[in-house]
FIGU-234267 format. One record per residue (C-alpha): y, x, z; residue number from 1. Coordinates in pm, 1 decimal, always signed. Last residue first. Example, Ala and Ser with C-alpha at 12.3 -4.5 7.8 and 13.67 -1.06 7.14 Angstrom:
<recs>
<rec <-106.0; +1367.0; +714.0>; 2>
<rec <-450.0; +1230.0; +780.0>; 1>
</recs>
This chain:
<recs>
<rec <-766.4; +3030.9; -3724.1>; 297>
<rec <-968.2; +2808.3; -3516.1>; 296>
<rec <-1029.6; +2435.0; -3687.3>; 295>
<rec <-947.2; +2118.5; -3503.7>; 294>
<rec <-977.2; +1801.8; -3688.4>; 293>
<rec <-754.4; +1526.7; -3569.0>; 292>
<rec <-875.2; +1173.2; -3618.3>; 291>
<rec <-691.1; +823.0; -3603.8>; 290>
<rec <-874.0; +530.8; -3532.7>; 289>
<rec <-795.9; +108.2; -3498.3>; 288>
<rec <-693.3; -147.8; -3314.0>; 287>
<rec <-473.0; -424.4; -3371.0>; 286>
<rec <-287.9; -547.0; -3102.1>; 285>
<rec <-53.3; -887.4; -3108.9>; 284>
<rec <-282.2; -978.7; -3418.3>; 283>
<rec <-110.8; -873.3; -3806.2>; 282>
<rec <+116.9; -1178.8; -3937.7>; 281>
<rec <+465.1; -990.5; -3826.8>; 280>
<rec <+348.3; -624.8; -4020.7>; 279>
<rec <+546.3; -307.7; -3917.8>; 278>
<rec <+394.4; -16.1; -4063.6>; 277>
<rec <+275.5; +259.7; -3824.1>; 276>
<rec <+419.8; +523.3; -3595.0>; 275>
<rec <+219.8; +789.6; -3428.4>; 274>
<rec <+356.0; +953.8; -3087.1>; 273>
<rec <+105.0; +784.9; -2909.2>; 272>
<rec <-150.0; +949.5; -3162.0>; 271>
<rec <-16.2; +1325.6; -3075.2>; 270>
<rec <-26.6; +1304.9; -2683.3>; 269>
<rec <-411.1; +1186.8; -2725.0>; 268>
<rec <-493.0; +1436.0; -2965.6>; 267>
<rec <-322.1; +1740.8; -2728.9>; 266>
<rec <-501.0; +1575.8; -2414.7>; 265>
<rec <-865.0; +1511.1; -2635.7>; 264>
<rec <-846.6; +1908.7; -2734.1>; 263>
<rec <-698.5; +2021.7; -2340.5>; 262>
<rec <-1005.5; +1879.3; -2175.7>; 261>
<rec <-1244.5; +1997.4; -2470.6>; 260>
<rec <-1503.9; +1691.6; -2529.3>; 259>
<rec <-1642.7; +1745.8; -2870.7>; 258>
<rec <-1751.0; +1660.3; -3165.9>; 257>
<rec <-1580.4; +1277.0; -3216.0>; 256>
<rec <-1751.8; +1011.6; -3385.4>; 255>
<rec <-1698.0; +773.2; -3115.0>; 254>
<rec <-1414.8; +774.2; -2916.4>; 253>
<rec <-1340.0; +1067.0; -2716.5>; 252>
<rec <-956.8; +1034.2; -2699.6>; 251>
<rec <-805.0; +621.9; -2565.4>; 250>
<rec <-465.3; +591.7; -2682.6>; 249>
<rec <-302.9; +271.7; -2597.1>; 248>
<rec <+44.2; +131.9; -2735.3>; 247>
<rec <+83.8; +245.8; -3055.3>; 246>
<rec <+375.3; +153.9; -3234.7>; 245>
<rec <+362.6; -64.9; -3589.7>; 244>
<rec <+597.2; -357.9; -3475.5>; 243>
<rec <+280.0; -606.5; -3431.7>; 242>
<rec <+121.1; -396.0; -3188.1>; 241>
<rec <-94.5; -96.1; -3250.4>; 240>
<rec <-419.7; +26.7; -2997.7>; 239>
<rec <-595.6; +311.7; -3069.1>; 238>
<rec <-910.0; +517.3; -3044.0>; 237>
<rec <-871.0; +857.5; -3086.4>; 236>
<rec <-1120.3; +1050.6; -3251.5>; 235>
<rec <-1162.9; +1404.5; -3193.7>; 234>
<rec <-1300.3; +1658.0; -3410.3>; 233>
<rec <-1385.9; +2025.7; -3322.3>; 232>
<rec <-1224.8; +2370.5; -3293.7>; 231>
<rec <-1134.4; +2575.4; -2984.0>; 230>
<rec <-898.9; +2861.5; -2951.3>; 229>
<rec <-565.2; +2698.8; -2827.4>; 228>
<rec <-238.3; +2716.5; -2940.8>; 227>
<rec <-185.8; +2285.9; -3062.5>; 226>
<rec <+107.2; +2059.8; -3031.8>; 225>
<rec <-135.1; +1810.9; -3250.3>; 224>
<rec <+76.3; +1663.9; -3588.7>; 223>
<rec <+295.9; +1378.8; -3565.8>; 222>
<rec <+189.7; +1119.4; -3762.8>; 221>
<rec <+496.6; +918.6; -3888.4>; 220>
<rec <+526.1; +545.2; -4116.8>; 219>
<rec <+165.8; +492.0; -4140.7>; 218>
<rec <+38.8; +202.3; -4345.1>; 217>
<rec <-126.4; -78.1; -4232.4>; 216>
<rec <-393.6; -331.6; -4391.0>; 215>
<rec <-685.3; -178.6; -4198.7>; 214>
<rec <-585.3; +94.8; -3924.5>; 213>
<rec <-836.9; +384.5; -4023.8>; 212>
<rec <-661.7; +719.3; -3953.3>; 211>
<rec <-650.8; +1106.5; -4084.7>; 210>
<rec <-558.3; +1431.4; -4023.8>; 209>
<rec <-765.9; +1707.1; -4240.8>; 208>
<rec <-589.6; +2019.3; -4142.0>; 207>
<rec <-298.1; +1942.7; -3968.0>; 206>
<rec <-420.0; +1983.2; -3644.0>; 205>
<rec <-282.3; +2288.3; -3545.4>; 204>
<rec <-522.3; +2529.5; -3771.7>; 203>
<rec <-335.9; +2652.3; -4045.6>; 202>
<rec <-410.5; +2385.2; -4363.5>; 201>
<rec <-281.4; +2126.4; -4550.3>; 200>
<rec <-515.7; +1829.6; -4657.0>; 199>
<rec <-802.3; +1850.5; -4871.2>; 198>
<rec <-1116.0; +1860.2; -4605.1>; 197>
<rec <-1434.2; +1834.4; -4796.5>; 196>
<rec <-1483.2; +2190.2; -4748.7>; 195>
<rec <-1763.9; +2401.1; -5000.1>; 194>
<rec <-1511.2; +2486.4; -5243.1>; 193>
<rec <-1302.5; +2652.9; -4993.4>; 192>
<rec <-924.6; +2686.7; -4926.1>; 191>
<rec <-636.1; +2916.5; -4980.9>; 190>
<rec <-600.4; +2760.5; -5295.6>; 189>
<rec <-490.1; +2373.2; -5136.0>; 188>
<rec <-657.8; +2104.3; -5220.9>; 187>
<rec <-697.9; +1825.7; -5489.9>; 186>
<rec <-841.1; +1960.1; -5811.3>; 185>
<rec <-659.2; +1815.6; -6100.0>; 184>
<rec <-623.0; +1430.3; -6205.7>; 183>
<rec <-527.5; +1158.7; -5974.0>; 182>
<rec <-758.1; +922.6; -5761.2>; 181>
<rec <-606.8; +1066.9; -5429.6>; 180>
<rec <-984.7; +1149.0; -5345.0>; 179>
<rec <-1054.8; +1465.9; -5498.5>; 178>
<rec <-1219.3; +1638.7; -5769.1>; 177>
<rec <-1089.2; +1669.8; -6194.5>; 176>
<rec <-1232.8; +1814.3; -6477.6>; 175>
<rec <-1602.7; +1701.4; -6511.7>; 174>
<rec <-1805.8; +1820.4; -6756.3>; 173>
<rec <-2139.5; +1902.9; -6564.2>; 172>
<rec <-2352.6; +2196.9; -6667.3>; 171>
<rec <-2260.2; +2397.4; -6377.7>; 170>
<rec <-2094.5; +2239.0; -6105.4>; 169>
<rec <-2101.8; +2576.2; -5900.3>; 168>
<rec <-2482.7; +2605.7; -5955.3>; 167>
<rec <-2599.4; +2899.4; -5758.1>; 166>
<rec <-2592.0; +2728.3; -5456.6>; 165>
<rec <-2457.2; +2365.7; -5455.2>; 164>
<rec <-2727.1; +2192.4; -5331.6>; 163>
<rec <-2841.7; +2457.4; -5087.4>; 162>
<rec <-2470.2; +2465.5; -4933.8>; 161>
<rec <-2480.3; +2035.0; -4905.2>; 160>
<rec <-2796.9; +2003.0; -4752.1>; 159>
<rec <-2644.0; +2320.2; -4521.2>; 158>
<rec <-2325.9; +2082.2; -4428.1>; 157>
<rec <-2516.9; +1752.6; -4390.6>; 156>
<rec <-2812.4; +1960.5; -4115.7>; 155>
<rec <-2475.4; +2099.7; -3962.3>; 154>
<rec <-2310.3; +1713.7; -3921.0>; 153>
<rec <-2661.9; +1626.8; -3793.9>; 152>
<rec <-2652.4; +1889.9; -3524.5>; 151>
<rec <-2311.9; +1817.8; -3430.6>; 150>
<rec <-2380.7; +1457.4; -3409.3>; 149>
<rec <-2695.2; +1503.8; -3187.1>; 148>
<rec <-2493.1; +1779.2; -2990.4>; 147>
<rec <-2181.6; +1503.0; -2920.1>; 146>
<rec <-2494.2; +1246.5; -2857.0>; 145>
<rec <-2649.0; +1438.9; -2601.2>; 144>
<rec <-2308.3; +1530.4; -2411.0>; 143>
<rec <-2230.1; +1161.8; -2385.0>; 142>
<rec <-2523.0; +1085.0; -2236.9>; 141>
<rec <-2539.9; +1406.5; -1968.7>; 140>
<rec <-2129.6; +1254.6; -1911.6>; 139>
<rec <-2211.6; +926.5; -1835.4>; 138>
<rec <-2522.5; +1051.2; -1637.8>; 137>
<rec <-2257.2; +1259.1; -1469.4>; 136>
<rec <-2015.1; +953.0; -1396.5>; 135>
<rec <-2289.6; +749.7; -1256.0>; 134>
<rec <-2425.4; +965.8; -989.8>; 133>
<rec <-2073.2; +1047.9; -858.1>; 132>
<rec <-2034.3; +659.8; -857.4>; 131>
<rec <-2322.7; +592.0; -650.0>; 130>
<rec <-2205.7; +895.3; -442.4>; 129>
<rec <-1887.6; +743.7; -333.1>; 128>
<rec <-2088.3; +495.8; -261.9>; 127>
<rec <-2315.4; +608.6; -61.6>; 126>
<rec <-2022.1; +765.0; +113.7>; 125>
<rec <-1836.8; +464.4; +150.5>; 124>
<rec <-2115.7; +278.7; +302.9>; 123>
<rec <-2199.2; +619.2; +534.7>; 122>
<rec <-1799.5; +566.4; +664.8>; 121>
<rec <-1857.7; +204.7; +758.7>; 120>
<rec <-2150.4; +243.3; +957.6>; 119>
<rec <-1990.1; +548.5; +1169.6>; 118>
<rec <-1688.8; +313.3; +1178.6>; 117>
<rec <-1940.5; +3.4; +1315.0>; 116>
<rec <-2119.9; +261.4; +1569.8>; 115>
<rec <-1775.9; +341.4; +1698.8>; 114>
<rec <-1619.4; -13.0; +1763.4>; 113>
<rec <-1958.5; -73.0; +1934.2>; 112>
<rec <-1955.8; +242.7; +2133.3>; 111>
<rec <-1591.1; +161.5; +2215.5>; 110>
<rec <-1646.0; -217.8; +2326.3>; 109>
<rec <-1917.3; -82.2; +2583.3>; 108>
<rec <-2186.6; -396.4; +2567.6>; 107>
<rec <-2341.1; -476.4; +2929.8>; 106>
<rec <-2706.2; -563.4; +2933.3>; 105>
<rec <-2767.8; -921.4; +3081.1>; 104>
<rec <-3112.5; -855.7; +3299.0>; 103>
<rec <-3376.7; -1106.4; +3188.6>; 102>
<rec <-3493.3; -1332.8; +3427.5>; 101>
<rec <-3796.4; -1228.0; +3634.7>; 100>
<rec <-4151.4; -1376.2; +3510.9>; 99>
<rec <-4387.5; -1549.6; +3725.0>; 98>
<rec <-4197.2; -1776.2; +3945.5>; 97>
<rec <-4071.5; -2024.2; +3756.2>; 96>
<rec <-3966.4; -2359.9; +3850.9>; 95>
<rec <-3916.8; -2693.9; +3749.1>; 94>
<rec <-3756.2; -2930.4; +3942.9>; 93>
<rec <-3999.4; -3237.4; +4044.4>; 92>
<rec <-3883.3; -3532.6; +3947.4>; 91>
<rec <-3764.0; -3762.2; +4219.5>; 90>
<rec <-3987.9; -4048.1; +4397.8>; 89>
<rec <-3927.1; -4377.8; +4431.0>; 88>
<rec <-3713.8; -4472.2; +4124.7>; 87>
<rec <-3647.5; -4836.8; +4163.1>; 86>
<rec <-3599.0; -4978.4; +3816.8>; 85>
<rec <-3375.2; -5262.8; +3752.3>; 84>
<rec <-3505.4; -5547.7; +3626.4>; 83>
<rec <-3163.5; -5678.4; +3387.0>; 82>
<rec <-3069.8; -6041.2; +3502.7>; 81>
<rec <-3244.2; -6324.1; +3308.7>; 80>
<rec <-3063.6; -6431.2; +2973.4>; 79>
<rec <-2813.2; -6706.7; +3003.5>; 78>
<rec <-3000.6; -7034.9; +2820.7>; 77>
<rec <-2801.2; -7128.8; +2526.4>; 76>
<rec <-2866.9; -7515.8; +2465.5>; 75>
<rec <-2971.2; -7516.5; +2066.6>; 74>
<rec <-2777.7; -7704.2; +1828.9>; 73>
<rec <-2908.7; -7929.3; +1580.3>; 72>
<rec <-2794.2; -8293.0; +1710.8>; 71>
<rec <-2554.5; -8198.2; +1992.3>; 70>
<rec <-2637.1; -8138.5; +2364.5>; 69>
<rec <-2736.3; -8451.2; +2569.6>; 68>
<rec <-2508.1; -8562.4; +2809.8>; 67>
<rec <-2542.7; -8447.2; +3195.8>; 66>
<rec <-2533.3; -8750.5; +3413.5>; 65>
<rec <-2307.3; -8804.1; +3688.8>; 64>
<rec <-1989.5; -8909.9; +3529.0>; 63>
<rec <-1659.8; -8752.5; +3461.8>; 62>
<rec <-1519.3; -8489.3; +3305.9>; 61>
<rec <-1235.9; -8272.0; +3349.5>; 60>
<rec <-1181.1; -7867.1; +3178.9>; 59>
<rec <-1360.0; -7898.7; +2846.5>; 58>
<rec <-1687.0; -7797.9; +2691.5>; 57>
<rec <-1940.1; -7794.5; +2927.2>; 56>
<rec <-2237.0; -7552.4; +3132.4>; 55>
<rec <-2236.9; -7678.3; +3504.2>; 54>
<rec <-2180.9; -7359.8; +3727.8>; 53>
<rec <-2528.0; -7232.6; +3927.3>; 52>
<rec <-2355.2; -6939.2; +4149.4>; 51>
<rec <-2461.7; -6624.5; +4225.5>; 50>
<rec <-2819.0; -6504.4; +4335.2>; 49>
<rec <-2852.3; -6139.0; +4401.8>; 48>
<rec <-3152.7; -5978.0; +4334.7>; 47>
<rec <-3366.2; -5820.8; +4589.8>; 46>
<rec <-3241.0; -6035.5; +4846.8>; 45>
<rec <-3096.2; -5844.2; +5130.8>; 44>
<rec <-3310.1; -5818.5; +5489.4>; 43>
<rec <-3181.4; -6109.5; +5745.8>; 42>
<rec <-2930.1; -5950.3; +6009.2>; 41>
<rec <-3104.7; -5941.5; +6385.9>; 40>
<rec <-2893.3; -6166.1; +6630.1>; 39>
<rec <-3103.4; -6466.7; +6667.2>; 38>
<rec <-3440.7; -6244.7; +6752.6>; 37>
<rec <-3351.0; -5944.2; +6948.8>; 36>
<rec <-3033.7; -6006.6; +7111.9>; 35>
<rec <-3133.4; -6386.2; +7108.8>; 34>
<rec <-3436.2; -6337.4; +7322.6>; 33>
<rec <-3320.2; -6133.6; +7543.5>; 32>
<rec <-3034.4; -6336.0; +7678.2>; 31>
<rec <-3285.7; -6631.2; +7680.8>; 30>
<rec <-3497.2; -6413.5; +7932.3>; 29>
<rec <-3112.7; -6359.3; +8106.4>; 28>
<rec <-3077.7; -6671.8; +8155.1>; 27>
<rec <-3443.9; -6769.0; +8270.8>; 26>
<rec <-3393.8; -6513.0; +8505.6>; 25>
<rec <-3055.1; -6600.9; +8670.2>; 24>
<rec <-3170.8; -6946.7; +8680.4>; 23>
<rec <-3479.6; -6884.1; +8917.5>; 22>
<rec <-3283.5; -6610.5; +9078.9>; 21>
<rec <-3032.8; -6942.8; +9127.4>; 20>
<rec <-3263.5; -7167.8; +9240.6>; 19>
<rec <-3506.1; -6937.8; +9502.3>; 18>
<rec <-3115.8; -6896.5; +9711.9>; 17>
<rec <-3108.6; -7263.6; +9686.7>; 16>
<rec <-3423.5; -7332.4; +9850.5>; 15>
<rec <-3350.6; -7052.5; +10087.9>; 14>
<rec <-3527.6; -6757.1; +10135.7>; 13>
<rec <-3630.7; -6629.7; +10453.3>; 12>
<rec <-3503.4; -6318.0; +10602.5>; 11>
<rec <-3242.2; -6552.7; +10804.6>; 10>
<rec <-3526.8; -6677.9; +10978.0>; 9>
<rec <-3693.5; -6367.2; +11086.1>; 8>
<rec <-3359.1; -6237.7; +11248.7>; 7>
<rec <-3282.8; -6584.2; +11405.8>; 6>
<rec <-3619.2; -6582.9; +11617.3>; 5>
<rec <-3860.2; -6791.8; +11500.4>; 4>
<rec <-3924.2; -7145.1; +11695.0>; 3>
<rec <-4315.5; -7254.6; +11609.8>; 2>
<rec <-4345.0; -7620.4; +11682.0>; 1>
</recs>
């Protein structure tokens, strides 16, 4: 028999010591095993799943068959869940490189407040001139028709001088000339044979006054305040309401041989001093003419 000493044998291992780092490894093997298997959490469906919940009509039942749905109506089926779709990968942002942005120019209120009076002012002076333009081809037209007029009243007036040359009504028998419809020789015998005027003369106006208002009579025409050296007819065009007074005067009109300022003032001032017959049934303005023939002393 071999005899150890007692420092060998106590370096030995016991049966029982071997059992329990036999147990103690096994344990914790098992340990392991859980940690890494039985504990890990199961992955998430991909859809969730609820509840399957008997389709019926009232609130108890019994029984453990499911009746058959009603003659001509369709069981409902619940449509599948929506597919949702898994966007792996973003879109791209767009980007440029090439080109710079454009720089943002500042805008100066009082350059802009300027440029818009500057604008403003050269529309009103076009216009201005528009108008300018106008008024003297107004004028050019009306000038060309006052010499047409004079020029055809002249050509009337030396028709008339060659007819009567040399003749002075000879071999006719008349005995009377005028326009009152009366006999005698209507005029005045300071006047001329060759003048169809046969009012009163002296060269203010009265001298061949007369108007063309149809259906009215005058009651006053005041003659032209008239000291001026300028002869030539002017028309004025007016305007009489119901009572007989005038209430426009417009000089100039047509038929008139000139365009003298102070001539078409004077005729103007005399015809809205006129006065004519008062007539109810006549329109609420009647318009008509009266004409003041100026002749220099």
């Amino acid at each position: 028999m071999l005899h150890l000493p007692n420092k060998e044998l106590r370096k030995i291992p016991t049966e029982r010591g071997k059992g329990l780092a036999g147990s103690i490894i096994i344990h914790l093997v098992l340990l392991l095993v859980l940690v890494f298997v039985g504990f890990s959490v199961p992955a998430p469906p991909e859809f969730e799943e609820g509840i399957v919940v008997n389709f019926g009509t009232d609130a108890t039942g019994s029984g453990m068959i499911e009746p058959s749905a009603p003659a001509g109506q369709e069981e409902i089926v619940p449509p599948p869940p929506p597919t949702e779709t898994i966007k792996d990968e973003e879109d791209p942002l767009l980007t440029q490189n090439d080109e710079e942005a454009p720089e943002v120019k500042k805008i100066d209120p009082d350059a802009e407040k300027k440029k818009r009076e500057q604008a403003e002012t050269e529309r009103i002076r076009r216009e201005a001139l528009a108008v300018e333009r106008k008024r003297k081809e107004q004028e050019e037209i009306e000038r060309k028709r006052i010499e047409a007029e004079q020029q055809r009243q002249a050509e009337i007036v030396d028709r008339t001088k060659n007819a009567l040359a040399g003749s002075k009504n000879s071999g006719t028998n008349t005995t009377s000339e005028g326009i009152t419809g009366g006999p005698g020789n209507q005029g005045v015998p300071s006047g001329s044979v060759d003048s169809n005027v046969r009012g009163d003369g002296g060269g203010t106006g009265n001298s061949g006054i007369s108007y063309d208002l149809k259906g009215r009579g005058f009651q006053k025409l005041p003659t032209p305040k008239y000291d001026y050296q300028g002869e030539g007819r002017v028309v004025v065009e007016v305007s009489v309401d119901r009572e007989g007074k005038v209430v426009q005067a417009i000089p100039g009109s047509k038929g008139s041989t000139t365009l003298d300022e102070y001539l078409l003032k004077v005729a103007k001032d005399a015809a809205l001093g006129a006065r004519f017959e008062a007539k109810p049934e006549a329109p609420a303005v009647q318009k008509g003419t009266i004409t003041y023939n100026f002749i220099l002393k």
